[in-house]
Structure formats: C-alpha cells, structure tokens
N, CA and C atoms as an extended XYZ file, in Angstrom:
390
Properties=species:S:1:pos:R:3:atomname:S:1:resname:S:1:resid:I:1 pbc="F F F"
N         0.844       -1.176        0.000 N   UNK     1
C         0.000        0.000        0.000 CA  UNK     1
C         0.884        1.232        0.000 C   UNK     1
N         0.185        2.192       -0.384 N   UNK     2
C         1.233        3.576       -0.520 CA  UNK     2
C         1.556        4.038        1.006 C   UNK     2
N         2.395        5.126        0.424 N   UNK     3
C         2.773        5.659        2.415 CA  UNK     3
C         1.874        6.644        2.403 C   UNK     3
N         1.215        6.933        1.478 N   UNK     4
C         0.424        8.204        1.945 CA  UNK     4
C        -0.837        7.756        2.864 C   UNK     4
N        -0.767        7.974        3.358 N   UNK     5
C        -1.907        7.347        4.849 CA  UNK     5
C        -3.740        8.197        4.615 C   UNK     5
N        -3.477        8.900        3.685 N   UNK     6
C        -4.970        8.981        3.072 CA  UNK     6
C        -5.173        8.465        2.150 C   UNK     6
N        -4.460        7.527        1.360 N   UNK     7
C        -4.581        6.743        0.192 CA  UNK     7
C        -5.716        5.254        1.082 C   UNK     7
N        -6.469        5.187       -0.355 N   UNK     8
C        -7.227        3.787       -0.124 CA  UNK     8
C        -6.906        2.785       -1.764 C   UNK     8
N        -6.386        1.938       -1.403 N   UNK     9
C        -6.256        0.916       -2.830 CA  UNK     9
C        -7.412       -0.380       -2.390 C   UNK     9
N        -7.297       -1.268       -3.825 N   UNK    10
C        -8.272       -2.148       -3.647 CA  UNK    10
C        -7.489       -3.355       -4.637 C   UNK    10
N        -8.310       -4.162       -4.686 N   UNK    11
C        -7.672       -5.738       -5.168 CA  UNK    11
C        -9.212       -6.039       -6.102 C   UNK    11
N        -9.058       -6.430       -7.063 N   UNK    12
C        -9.956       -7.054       -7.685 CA  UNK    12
C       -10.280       -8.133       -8.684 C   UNK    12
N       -11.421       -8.984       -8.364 N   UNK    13
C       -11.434      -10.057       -8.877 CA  UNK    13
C       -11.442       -9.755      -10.775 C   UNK    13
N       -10.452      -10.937      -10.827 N   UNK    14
C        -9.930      -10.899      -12.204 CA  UNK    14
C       -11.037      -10.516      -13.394 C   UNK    14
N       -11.907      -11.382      -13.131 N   UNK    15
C       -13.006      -11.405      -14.115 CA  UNK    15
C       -13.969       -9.991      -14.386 C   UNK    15
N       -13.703       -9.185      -13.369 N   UNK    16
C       -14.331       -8.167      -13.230 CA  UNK    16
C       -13.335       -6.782      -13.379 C   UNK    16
N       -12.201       -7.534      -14.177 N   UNK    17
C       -11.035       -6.100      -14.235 CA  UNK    17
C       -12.078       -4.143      -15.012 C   UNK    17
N       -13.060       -4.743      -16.019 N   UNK    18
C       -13.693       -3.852      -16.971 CA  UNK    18
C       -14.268       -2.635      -15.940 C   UNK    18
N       -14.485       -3.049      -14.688 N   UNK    19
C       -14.946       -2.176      -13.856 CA  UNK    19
C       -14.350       -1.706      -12.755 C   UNK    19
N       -13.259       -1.773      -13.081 N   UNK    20
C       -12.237       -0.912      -12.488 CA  UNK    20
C       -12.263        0.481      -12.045 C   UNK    20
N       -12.584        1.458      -13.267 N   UNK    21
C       -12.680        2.671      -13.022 CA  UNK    21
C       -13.722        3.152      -12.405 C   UNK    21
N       -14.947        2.396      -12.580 N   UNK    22
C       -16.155        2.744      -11.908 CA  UNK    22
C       -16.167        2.535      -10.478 C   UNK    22
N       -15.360        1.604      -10.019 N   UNK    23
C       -15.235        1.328       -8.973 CA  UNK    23
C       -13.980        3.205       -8.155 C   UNK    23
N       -13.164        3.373       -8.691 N   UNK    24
C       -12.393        4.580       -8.699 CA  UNK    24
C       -13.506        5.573       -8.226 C   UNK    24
N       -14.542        5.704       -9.364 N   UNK    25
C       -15.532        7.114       -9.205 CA  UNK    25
C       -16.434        6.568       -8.261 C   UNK    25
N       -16.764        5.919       -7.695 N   UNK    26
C       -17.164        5.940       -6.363 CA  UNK    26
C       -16.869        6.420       -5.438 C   UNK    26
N       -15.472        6.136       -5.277 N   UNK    27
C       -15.000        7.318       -4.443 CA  UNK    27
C       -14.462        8.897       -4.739 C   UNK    27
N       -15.381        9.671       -5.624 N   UNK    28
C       -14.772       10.494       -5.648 CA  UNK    28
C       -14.288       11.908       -4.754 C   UNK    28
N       -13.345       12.057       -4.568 N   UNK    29
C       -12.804       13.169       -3.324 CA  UNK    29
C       -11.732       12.589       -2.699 C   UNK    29
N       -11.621       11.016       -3.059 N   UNK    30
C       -10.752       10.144       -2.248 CA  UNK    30
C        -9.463       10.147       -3.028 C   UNK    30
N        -7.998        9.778       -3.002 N   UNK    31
C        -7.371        9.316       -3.191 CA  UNK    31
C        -7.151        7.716       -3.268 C   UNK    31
N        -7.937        6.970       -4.275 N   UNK    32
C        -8.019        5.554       -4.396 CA  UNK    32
C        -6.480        5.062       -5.832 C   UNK    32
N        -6.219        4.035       -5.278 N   UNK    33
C        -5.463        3.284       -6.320 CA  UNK    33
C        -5.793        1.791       -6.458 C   UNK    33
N        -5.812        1.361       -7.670 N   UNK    34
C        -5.926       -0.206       -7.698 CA  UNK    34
C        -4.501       -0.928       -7.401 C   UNK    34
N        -4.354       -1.865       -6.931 N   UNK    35
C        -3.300       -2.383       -6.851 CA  UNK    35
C        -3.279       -3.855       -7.190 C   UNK    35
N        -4.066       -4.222       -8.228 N   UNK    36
C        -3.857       -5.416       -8.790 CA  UNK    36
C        -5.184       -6.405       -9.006 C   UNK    36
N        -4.998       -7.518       -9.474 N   UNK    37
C        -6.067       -8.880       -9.179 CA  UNK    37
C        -6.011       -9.560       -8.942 C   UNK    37
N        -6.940      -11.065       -8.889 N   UNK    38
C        -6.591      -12.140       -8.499 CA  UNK    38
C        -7.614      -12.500       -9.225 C   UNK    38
N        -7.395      -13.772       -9.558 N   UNK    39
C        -7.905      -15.160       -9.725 CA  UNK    39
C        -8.486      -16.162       -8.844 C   UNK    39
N        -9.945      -16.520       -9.217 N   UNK    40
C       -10.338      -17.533       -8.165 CA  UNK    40
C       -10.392      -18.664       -8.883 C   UNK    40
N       -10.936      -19.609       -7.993 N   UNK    41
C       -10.413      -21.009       -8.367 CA  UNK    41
C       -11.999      -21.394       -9.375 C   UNK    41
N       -13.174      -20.994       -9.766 N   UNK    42
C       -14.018      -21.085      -10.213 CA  UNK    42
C       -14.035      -19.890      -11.325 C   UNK    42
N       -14.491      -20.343      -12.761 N   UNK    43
C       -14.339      -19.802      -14.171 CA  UNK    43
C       -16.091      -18.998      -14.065 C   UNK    43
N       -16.871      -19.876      -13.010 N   UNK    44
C       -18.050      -19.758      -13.536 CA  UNK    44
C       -18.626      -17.975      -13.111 C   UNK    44
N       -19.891      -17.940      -13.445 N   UNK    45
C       -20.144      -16.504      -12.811 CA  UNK    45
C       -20.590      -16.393      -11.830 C   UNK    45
N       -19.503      -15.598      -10.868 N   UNK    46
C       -19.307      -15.018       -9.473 CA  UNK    46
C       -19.467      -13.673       -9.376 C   UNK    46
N       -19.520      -13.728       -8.439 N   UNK    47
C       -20.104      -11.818       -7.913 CA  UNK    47
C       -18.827      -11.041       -7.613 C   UNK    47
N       -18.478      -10.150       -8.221 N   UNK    48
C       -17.850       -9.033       -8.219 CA  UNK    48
C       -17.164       -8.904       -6.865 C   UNK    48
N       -15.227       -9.166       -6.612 N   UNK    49
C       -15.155       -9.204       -4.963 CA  UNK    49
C       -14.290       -8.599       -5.264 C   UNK    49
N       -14.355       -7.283       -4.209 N   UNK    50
C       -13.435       -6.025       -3.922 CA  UNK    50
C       -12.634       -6.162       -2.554 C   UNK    50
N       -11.361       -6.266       -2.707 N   UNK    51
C       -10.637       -6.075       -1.263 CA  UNK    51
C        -9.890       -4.325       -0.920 C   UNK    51
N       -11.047       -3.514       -0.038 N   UNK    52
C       -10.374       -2.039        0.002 CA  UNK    52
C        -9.412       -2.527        1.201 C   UNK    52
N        -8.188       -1.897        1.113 N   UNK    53
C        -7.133       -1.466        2.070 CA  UNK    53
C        -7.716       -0.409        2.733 C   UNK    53
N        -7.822       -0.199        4.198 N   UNK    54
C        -7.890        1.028        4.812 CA  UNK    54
C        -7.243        1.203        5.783 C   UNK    54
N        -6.650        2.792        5.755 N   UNK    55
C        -5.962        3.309        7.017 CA  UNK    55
C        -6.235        3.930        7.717 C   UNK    55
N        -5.550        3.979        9.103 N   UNK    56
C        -6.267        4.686       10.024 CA  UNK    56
C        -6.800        5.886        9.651 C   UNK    56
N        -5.997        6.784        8.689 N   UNK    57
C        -6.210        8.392        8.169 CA  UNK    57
C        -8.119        8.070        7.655 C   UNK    57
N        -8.170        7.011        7.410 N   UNK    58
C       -10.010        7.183        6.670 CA  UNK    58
C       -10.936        7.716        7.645 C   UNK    58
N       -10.444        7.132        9.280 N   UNK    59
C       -11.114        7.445        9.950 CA  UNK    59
C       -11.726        8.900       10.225 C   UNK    59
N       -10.833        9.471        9.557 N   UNK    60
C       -10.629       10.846       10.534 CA  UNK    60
C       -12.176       11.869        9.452 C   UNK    60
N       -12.917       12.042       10.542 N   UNK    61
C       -13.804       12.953        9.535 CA  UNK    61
C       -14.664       13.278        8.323 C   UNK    61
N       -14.145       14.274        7.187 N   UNK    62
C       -14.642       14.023        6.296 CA  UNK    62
C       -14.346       13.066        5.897 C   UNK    62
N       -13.040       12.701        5.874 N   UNK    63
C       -12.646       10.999        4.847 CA  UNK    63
C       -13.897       10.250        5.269 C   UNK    63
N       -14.010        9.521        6.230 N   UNK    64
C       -14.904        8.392        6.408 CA  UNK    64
C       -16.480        8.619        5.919 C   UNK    64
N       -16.565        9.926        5.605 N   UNK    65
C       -17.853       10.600        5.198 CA  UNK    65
C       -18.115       10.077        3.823 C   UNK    65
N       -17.202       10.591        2.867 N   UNK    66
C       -16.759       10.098        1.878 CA  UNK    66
C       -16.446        8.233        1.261 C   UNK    66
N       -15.270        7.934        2.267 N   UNK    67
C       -15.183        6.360        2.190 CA  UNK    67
C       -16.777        5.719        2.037 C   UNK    67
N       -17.571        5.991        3.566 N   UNK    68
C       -18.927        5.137        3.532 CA  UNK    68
C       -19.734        5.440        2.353 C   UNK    68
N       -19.585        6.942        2.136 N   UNK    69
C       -20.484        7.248        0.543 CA  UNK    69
C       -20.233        6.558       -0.725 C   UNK    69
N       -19.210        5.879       -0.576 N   UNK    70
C       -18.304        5.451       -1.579 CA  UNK    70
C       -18.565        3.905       -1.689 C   UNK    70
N       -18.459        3.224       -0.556 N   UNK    71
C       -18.980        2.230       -0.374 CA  UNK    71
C       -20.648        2.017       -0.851 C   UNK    71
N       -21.191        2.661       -0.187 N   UNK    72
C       -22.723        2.856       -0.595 CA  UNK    72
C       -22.897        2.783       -1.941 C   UNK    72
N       -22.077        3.770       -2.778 N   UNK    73
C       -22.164        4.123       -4.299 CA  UNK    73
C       -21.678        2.663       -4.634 C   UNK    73
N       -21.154        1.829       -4.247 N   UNK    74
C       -21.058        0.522       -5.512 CA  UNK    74
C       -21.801       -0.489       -4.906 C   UNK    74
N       -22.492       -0.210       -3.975 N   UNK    75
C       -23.322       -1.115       -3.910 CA  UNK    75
C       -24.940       -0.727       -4.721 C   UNK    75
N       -24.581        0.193       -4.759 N   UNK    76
C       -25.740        1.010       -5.857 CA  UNK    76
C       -25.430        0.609       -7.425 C   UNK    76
N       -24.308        0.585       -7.299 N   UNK    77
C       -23.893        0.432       -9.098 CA  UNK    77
C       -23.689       -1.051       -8.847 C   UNK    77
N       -23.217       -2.042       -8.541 N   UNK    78
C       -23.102       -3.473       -8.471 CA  UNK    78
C       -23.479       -3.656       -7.111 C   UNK    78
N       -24.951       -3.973       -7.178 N   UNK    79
C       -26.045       -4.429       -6.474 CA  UNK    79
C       -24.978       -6.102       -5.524 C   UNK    79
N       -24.989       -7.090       -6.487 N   UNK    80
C       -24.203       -8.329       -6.171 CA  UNK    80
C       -22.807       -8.087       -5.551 C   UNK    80
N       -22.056       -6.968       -5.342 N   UNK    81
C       -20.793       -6.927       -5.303 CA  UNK    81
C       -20.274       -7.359       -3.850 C   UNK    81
N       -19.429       -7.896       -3.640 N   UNK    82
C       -18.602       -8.198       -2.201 CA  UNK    82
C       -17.750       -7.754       -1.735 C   UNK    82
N       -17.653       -6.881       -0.870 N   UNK    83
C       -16.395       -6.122       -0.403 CA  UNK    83
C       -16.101       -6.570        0.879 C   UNK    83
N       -15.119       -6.557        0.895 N   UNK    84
C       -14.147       -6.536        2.169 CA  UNK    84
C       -13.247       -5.483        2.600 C   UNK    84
N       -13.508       -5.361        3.603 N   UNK    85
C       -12.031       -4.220        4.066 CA  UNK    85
C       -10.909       -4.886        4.756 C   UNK    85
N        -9.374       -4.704        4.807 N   UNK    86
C        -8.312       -5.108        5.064 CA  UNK    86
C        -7.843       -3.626        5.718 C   UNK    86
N        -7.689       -4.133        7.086 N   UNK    87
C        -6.939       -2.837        7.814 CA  UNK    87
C        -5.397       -2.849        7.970 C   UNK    87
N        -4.849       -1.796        8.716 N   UNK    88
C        -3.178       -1.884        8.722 CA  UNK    88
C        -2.631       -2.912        9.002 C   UNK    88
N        -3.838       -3.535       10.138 N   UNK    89
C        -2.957       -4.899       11.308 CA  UNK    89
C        -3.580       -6.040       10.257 C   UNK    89
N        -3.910       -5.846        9.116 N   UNK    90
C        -4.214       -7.091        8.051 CA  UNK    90
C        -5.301       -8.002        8.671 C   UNK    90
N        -6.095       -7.000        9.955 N   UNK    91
C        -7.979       -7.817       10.047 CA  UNK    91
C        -8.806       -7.562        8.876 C   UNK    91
N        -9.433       -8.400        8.712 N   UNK    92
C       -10.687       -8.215        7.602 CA  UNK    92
C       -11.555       -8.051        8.562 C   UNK    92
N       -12.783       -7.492        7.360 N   UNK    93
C       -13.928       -7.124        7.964 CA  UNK    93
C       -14.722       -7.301        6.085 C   UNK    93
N       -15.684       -7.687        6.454 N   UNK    94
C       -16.647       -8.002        5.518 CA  UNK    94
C       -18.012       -7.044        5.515 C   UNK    94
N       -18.211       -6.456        4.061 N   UNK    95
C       -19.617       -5.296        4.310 CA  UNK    95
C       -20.439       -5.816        3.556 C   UNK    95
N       -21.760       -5.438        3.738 N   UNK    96
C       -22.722       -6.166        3.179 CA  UNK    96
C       -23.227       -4.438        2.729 C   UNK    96
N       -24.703       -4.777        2.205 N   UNK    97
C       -25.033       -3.501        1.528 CA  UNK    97
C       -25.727       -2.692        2.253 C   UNK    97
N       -26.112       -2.705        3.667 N   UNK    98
C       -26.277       -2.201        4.629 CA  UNK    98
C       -25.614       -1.738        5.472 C   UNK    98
N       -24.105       -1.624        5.003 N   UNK    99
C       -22.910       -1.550        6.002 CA  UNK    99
C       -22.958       -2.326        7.342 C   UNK    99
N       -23.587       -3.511        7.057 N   UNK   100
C       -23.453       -4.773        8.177 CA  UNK   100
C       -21.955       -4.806        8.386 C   UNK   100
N       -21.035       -4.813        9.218 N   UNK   101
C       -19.913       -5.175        8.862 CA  UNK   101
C       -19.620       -6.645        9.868 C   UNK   101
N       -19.044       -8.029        9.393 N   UNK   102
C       -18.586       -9.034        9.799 CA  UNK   102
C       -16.802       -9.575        9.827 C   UNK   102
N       -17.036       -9.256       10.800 N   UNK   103
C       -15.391       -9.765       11.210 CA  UNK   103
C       -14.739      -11.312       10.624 C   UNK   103
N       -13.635      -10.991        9.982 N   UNK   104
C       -13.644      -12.392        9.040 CA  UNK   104
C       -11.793      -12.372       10.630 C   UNK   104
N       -11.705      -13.228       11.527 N   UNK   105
C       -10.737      -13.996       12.476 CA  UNK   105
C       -10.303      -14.957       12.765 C   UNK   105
N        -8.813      -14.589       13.470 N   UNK   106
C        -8.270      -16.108       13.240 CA  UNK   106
C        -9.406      -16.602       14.772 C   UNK   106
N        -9.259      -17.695       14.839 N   UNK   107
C       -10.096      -18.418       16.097 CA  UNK   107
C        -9.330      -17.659       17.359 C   UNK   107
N       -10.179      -17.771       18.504 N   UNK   108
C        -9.490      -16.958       19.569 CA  UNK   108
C        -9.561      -15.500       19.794 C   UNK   108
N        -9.649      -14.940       18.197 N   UNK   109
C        -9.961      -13.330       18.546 CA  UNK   109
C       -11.085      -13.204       18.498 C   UNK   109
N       -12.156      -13.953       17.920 N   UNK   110
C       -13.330      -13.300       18.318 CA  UNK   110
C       -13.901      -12.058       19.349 C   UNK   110
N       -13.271      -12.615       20.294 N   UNK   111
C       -13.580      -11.604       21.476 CA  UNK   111
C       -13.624      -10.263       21.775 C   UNK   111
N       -12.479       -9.840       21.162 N   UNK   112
C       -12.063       -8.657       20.776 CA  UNK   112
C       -13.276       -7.805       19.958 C   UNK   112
N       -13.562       -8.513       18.958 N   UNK   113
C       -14.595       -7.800       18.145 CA  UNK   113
C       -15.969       -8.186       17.840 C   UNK   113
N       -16.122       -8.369       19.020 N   UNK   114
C       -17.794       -9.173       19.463 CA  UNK   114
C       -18.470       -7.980       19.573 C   UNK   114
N       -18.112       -6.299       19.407 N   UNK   115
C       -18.989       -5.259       19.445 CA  UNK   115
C       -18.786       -4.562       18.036 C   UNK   115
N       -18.379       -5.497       16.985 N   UNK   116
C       -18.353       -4.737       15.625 CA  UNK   116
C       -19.034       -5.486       15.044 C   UNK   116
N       -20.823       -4.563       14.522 N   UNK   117
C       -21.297       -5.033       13.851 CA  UNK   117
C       -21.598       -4.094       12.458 C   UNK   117
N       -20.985       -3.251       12.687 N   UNK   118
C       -21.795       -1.857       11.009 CA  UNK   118
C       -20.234       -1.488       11.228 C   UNK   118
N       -20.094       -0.568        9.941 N   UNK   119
C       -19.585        0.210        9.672 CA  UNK   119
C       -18.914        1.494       10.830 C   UNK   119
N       -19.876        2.240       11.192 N   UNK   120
C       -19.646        3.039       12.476 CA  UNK   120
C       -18.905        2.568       13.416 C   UNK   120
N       -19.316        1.342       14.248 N   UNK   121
C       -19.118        0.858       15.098 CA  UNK   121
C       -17.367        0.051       15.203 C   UNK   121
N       -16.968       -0.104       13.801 N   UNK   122
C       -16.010       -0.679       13.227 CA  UNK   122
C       -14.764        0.193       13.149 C   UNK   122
N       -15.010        2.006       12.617 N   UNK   123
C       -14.812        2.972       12.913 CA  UNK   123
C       -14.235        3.313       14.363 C   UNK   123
N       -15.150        3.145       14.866 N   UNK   124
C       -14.816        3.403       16.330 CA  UNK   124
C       -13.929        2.625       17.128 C   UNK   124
N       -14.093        1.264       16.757 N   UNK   125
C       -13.418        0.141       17.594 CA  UNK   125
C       -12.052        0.678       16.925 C   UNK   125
N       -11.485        1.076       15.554 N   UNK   126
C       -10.083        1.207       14.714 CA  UNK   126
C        -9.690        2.618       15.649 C   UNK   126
N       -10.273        3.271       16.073 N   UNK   127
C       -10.087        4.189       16.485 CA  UNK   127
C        -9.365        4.418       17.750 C   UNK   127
N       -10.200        3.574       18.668 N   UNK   128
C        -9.783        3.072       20.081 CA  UNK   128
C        -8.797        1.983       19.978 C   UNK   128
N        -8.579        1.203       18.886 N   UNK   129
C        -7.634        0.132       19.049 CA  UNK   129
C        -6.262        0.998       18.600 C   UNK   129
N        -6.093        2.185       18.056 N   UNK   130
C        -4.908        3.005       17.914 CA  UNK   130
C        -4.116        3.360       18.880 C   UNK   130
C-alpha cells in the first residue's frame, strides 16, 4: 500500500477487471489506487469481490464521510458486489449492503470484536484500538 496514509487501494477479482474505473468514481474526493487482481479457483459466474485497504487516516472525519459514501455508491452500481475491508494490522472485515460489517478472524480473537457489527461501530473500535 502507498505511504500516503490517506490513500485507499483495492484488489480485484480478475473477471471483473472492466470495472475498475467505476469502482475509482465511487469514491470520488478520495485518493483511491488499484493495486492489482486475483484469480479464483471457479471460471463460472461469481459476484464481483473487492478487497479495500484502509488506514487509520479514513477514519478521521470528512474521509470516512466520503469512504462510507463510496462504499454505498457501488453497492448502488453493483447491487451483487462483495467487499471486504483489510486494515493496517491485516484484520478483515466483511460489508454487506447495509454496512453490516462481519469480522472475518483467526479463532481466539473473536472476542475482541464481538462489538463490531456496522460500519460506524467498526470505525470506532479502529479508532480506540490506535
């Protein structure tokens, strides 16, 4: 990821490279970069899976104003799409189109993040865990 600590990049599934840029103007106001794809192990048709990188800097304010708007906006434009967020300490967190957010952990941490269920709340916990 870049050093600029307001930068957000993303990962995207191979099959879905064509929507790349649209995925970009979602966030617009943000500093987003793609940083590559991947390949899954199935050819067939799968739903659109986005991995955003985020740093602590998203938290702060307008950014996160923006980020969640941003989020929102592709779930508006790719209804089916799957995102995940990947934070500094490399936790996932999984969003649904409600900004449900689900903690993807190794066994054992659960505990820790048994009070992150949305977006906000997820926010807050990154905040306090700084």
């Amino acid at each position: 990821m870049s050093n600029d600590k307001k930068q957000l990049s993303f990962c995207l599934s191979k099959e879905h490279l064509d929507s790349k840029d649209d995925i970009v103007n979602c966030f617009q106001g943000l500093p987003i970069e793609y940083e590559g794809d991947y390949y899954r192990l199935s050819e067939s048709d799968l739903p659109m899976q986005i991995m955003i990188f985020v740093s602590g800097a998203i938290l702060g304010g307008g950014i996160y104003d923006l980020f969640k708007f941003g989020i929102k906006r592709i779930f508006k434009k790719f209804p089916n799409a799957q995102i995940a967020l990947r934070d500094e300490d490399a936790n996932m967190y999984s969003v649904d189109v409600n900004l449900n957010v689900k903690v993807i952990v190794v066994p054992g941490e659960e505990r820790k993040f048994k009070n992150v269920n949305d977006l906000d709340l997820l926010k807050k916990f990154l905040e306090k865990d700084k």
